[in-house]
N, C-alpha and C positions, 0 to 999 in steps of 0.2 A: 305740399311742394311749394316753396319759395319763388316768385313772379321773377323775383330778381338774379335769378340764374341765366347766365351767358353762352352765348355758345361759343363754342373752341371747335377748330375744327369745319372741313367744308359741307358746305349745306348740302342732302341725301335727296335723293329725288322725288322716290315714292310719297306723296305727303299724307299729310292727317287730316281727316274728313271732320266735319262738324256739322251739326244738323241744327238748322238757328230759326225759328218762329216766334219769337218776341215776349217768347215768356221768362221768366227768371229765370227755372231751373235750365232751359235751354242755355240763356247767356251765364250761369254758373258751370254749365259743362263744357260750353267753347271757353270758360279760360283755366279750366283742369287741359281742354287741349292744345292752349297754349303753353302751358307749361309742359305738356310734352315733348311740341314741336320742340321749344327751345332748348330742352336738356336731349332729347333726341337727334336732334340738328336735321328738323325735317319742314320740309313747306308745309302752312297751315292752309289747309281748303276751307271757306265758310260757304256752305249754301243753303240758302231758302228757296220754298216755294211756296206756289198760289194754285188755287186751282178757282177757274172763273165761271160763274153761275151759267148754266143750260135750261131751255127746256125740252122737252121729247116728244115729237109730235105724236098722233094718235090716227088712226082711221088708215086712209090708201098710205102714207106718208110714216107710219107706224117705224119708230127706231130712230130717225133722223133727229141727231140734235143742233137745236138752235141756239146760239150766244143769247145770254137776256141784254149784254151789255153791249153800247155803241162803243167804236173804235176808241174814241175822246175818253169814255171810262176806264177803257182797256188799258190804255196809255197812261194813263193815272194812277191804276192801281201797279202798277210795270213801274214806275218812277216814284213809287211811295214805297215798294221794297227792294227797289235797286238802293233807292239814298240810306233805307233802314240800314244796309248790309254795308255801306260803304262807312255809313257811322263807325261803326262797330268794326271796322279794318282800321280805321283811322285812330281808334280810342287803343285799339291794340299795338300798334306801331309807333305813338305816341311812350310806353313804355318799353318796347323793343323795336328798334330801326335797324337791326340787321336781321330780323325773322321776314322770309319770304311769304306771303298772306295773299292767297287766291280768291276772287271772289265767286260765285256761280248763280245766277238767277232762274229758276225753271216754274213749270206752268207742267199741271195732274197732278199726278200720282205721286202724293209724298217718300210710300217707298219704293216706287220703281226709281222718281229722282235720285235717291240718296245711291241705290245699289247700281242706277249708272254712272255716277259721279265717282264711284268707287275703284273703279276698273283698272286704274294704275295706283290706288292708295295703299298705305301699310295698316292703316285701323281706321275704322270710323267709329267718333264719337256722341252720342245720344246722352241725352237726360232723358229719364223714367217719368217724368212726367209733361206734361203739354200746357198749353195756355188755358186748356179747358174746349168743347165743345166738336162736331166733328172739323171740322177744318183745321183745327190743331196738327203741327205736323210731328210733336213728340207725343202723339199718347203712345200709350202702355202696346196697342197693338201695332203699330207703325215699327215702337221700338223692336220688340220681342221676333215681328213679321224677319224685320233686316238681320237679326241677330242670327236667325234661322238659315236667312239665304245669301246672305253674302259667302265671300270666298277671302273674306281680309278677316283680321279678329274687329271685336265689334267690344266699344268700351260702354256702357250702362252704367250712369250716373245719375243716384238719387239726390234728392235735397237733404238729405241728411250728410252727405259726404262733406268732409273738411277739410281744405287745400291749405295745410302746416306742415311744420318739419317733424321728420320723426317716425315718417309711415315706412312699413313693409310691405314687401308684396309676399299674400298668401297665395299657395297654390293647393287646389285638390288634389291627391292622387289618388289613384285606384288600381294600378297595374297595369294598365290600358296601354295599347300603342296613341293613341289621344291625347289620355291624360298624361304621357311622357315627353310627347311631341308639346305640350302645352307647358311643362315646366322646362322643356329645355328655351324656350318660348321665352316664360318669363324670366330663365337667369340674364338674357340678354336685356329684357326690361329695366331690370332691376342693377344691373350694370349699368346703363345708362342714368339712372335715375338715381343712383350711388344710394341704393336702397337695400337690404337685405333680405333674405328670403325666408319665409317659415312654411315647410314643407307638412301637410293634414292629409291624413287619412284615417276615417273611420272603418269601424267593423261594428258589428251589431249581431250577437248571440241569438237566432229563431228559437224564443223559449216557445211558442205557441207551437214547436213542430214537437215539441217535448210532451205530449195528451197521454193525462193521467188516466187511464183504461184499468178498470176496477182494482183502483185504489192503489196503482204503479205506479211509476214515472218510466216509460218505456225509453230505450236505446242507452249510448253511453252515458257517464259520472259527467251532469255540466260543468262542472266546476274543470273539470280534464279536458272537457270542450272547448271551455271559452280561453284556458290556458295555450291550447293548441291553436285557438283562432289568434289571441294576442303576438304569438312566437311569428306567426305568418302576417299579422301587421307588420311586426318590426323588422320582419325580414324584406317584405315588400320594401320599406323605405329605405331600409341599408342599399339595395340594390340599387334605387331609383337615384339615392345621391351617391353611389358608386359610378353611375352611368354619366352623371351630370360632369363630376370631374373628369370623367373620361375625354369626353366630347368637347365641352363647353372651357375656352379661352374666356376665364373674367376671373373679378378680384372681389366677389360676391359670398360674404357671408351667410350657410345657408344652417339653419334649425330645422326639426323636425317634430311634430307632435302628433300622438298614437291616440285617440279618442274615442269612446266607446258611443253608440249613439247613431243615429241616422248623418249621411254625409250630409245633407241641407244644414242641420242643426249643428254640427258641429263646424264646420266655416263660417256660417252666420256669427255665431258666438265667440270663435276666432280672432275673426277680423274687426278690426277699429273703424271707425269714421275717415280714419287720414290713411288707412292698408288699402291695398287696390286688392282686388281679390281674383285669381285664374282660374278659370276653368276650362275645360278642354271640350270639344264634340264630338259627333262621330260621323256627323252626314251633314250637308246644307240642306237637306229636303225635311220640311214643315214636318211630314207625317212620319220618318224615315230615323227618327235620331233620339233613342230612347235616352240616352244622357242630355241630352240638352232640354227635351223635352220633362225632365223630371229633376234632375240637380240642377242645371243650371237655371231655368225659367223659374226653382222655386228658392236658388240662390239670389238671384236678380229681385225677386219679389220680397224679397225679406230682406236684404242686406242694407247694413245703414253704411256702407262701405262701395265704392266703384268696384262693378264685375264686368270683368274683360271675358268676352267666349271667344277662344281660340279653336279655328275650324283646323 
């Protein structure tokens, strides 16, 4: 996506979250979410947080924690990532002065932070990776935590993603009320973002349910199997962008591609560096959401391409 996009049109309310700890691929995902804001025409939120050293007493006093630091530190480290944050407003508004740019400072829990902070947003933005060590506030499980429990979609941006012209957004599908709700999702993205759409879904032939028992090949002719599985791929996706025009007001070019193979492998392979990649869930809860917990978490873990999970 191009920096240098303008916005037309009045500024939307819900804004875009961005999760900022001073490492690269953090500040390489807040200005993928600045280029959303600005083609979206939405308020950019930036927030950091700290969390500040305790100890925990032990004996009659057992549980009780105590600050290690004096107020004077406290106040220091409070005005060393207020100014970090306010940088980084400044260097953004510097190339866009009519983008609205919120700033948010908090103290704990990195993802309870983000998924309070979220509570009127349209998406929250994360890089997949962290400064390094625990107080990091994008590692992998922070990301993955929020991606899980939030109720906004959640965008997951590697270091390998490339902010040029030219990208698509890919979307999963599967037949799902999820995975429908997530591409009708993305045509509106992708309308915004004057981006076209490439609609995947995979099917995968169980030859291992095929067990060759003395010297068979037991049940139906695979060959008439996997023909019948193809026929109900293609049939899935005629529907799915049947549905699309139904519903969906935009001027969105959309493809579709039939792939043989595990769904992980075939959107990994799919998607570019510069394609933003969709995928859908089915629960906000950690243990509750067997597609997020398997496509999507090993979509995110592989993809050299931004993966958006739409709840």
């Amino acid at each position: 996506m191009e920096s240098s996009t303008k916005v037309s049109g009045p500024i939307l309310d819900a804004p875009i979250l961005v999760g900022i700890d001073g490492s690269a691929n953090a500040e390489a995902a807040m200005w993928w979410a600045v280029d959303l804001a600005v083609a979206l025409r939405r308020p950019l939120r930036l927030l950091t947080c700290y969390t500040l050293p305790t100890i925990v007493s032990l004996g009659s006093a057992a549980g009780f924690a105590s600050p290690l630091l004096t107020s004077d530190e406290v106040h220091e480290i409070d005005v060393r990532n207020r100014t970090a944050i306010e940088d980084l407003r400044s260097r953004i508004l510097l190339g866009h002065p009519e983008l609205v740019v919120e700033t948010y400072l908090d103290q704990g829990s990195p993802g309870a932070a983000l998924l309070k902070a979220s509570d009127d947003a349209s998406m929250i933005v994360l890089g997949t990776r962290g400064a390094g060590g625990t107080s990091a506030l994008l590692m992998g499980s922070v990301s993955y935590s929020v991606a899980h429990r939030a109720t906004c979609p959640v965008m997951l941006v590697p270091e390998t993603a490339m902010r040029v012209p030219g990208g698509r957004v890919v979307v999963g599908i599967d037949g799902s009320g999820p995975a429908v709700a997530a591409a009708k999702w993305a045509v509106e993205l992708a309308d915004g973002l004057h981006r076209s759409i490439d609609l995947v879904t995979a099917w995968h032939y169980p030859y291992s349910a095929m067990a060759p028992e003395g010297g068979m090949l037991l049940g139906p002719d695979i060959d008439e199997l996997r023909l019948a599985m193809l026929r109900d791929a293609r049939s899935l996706v005629q529907r799915v962008r049947k549905e699309l025009d139904q519903v969906c007001d935009h001027h969105v070019t959309i493809e579709s591609e039939i792939i043989e193979g595990s769904a992980v492998d075939a959107l990994v392979e799919t998607a570019r560096p510069q394609d933003i990649l969709v995928v859908g869930s089915r629960s906000h809860s950690v243990l509750a959401s067997v597609m997020l917990g398997s496509v999507a978490t090993g979509v995110a873990h592989r993809s050299h391409s931004p993966v958006i999970v739409v709840h």
